[in-house]
C-alpha positions in Angstrom: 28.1 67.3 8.4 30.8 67.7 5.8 33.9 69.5 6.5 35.3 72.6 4.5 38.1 74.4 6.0 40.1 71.6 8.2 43.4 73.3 9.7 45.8 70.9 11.5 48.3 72.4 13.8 48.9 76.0 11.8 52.2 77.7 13.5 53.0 81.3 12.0 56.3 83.1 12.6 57.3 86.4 11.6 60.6 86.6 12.5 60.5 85.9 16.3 56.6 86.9 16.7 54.4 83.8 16.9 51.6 85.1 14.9 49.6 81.8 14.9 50.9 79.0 17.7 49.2 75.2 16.5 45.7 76.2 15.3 43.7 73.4 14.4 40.1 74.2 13.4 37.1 72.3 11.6 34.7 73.7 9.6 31.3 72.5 8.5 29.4 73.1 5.1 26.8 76.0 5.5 28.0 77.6 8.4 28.4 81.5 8.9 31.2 81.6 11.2 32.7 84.9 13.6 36.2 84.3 14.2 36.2 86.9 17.3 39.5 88.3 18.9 41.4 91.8 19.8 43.1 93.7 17.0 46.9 91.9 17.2 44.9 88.1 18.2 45.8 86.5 14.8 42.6 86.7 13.0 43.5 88.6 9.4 46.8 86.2 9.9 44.4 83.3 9.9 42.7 84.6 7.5 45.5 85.3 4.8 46.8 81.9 5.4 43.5 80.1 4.5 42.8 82.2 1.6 46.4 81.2 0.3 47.9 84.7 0.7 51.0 83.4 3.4 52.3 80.3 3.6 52.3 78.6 7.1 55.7 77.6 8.9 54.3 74.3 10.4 50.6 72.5 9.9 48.5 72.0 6.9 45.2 74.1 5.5 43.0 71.9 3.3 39.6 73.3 1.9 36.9 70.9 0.4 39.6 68.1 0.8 42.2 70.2 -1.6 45.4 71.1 0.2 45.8 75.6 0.2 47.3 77.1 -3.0 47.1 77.8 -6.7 44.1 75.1 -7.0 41.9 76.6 -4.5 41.9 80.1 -5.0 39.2 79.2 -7.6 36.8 78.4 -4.4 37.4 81.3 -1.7 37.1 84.5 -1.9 38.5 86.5 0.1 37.3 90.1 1.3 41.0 92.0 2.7 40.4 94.5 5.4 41.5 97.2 2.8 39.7 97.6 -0.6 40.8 96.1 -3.6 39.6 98.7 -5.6 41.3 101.7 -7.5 40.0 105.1 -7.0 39.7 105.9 -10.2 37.5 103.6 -10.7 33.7 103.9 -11.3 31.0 101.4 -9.3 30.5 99.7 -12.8 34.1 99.0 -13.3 35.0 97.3 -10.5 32.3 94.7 -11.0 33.8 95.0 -14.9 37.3 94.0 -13.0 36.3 91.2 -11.1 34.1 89.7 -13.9 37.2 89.6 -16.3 39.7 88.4 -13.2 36.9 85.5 -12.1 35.6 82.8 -14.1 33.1 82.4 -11.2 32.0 85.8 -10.6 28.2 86.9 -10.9 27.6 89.6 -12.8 23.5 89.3 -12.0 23.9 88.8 -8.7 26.7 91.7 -8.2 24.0 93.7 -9.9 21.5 92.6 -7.3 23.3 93.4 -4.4 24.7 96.7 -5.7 20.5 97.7 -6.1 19.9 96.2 -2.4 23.0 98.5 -1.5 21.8 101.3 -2.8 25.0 101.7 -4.8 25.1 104.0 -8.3 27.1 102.1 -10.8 28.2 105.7 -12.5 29.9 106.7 -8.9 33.2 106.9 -8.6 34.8 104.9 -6.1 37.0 107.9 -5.1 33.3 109.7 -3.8 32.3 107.0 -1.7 32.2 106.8 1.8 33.8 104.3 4.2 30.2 102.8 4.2 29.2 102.8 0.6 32.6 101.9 0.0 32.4 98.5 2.7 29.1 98.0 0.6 31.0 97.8 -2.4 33.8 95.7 -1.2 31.2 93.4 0.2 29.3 93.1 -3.0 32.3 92.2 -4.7 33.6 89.4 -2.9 30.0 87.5 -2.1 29.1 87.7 -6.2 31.9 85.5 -7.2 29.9 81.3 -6.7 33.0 80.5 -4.0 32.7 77.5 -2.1 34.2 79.7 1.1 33.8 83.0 1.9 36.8 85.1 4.4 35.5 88.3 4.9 38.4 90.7 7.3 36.5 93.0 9.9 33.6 93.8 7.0 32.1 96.3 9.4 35.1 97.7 11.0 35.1 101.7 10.8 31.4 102.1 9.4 28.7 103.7 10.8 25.8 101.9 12.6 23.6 102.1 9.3 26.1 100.8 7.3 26.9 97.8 9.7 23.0 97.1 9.5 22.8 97.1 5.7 25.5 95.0 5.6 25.0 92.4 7.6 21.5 92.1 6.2 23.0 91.9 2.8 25.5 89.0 3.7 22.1 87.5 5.1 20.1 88.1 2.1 22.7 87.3 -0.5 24.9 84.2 1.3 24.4 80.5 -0.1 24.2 77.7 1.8 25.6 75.4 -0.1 29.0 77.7 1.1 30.3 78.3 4.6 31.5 82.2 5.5 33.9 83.5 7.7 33.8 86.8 8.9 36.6 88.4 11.2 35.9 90.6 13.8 35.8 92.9 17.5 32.9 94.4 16.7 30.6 91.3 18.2 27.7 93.1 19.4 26.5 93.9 16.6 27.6 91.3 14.1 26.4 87.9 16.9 22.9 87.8 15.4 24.0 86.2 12.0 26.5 83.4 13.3 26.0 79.8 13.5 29.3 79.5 15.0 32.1 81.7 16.8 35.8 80.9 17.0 37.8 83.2 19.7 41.4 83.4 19.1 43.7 85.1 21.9 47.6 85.7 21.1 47.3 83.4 17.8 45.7 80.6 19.4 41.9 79.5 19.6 40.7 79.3 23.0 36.9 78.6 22.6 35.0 77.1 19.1 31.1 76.5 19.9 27.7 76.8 18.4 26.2 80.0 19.4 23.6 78.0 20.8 25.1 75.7 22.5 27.4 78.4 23.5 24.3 80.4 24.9 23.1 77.9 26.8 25.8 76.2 28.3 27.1 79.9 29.6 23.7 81.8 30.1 25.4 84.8 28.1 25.3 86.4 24.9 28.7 85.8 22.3 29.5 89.7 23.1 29.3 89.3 26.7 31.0 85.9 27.0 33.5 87.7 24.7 34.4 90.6 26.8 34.9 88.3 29.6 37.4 86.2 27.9 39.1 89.0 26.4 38.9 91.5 29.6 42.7 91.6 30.2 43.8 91.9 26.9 
């Protein structure tokens, strides 16, 4: 299968903090992806530095065979783990925002998704709660036609209905012809979308299977396998 994201031996310093030590990491066209650690792991690090946000100390990020910068912001989009949204906004104009900022964005489909969210385009973003405003966020991101999709801990802080509707949405709504990479801790609830899960420990990866395979070869589910790996941290 054709590659996507291909990371060769990422190192990440922040002064004398090794936020990322030698990740390599391949991956595949249509995948949805967990990349699964501990708050501190390195996961919204990796994250920033594939969407072109921080530049690496050592290694090299390509995506779709295009080395990470200016020319392929264009085909990721990237979800933060804090919105990107103003609060005085209204629901209407932040789709307004990111239709004038991207060439690629969907205005049909963002319209779409904000029905299946049950989101008002006359509410203010200032009224929402952490939920709705997730929703929002989520809706946002997945309208723009990205070849790549990074979304930081999506369900992180939201309540157990919110986490459902979302993940059904990114279900519903996610192409294909794309891969998406979602960032979390919260695996228990998030496993039952992923075609594949990345753990990273202390900026490193440590374990990069199919959740299948992974299944199998382990007898356990990705949340209990993870809580294993992760028990001491």
């Amino acid at each position: 299968m054709d590659s996507l994201l291909e990371i060769k031996g990422v190192s990440k310093t922040y002064g004398s903090k090794h936020a990322l030590r030698g990740v390599s990491l391949n991956i595949p066209k249509g995948k949805i992806v967990g990349l699964l650690g501990t708050n501190g792991s390195g996961k919204s690090t990796l994250m920033k530095v594939t969407a072109g946000l921080l530049p690496v100390s050592n290694g090299q990020v390509s995506i779709d065979g295009i080395p990470v910068g200016l020319a392929t912001k264009s085909i990721v989009s990237f979800m933060p783990d804090k919105p990107l949204t103003e609060s005085w906004m209204k629901v209407r104009d932040a789709v307004g925002f990111y239709r004038d900022f991207y060439q690629d964005f969907d205005e049909e489909k963002a319209r779409q998704m904000l029905d299946f969210m049950n989101l008002n385009e006359k509410d203010r973003v200032s009224t929402l709660s952490k939920g709705m405003n997730e929703r929002l966020q989520l809706t946002l991101a997945m309208s723009r036609n990205a070849k790549l999709y990074l979304l930081d801990e999506p369900i992180g802080g939201v309540d157990p209905v919110a986490r459902t509707k979302i993940l059904d949405a990114i279900v519903e709504f996610y192409s294909e012809e794309s891969s998406l990479i979602i960032s979390t801790h919260l695996v228990r609830d998030i496993e039952r979308i992923f075609d594949e899960v990345v753990f990273i420990r202390d900026g490193e990866i440590v374990m990069h299977e199919e959740v299948e395979d992974l299944r199998i070869k382990h007898g356990k589910s990705v949340d209990d396998l993870f809580r294993e790996v992760f028990a001491e941290c």
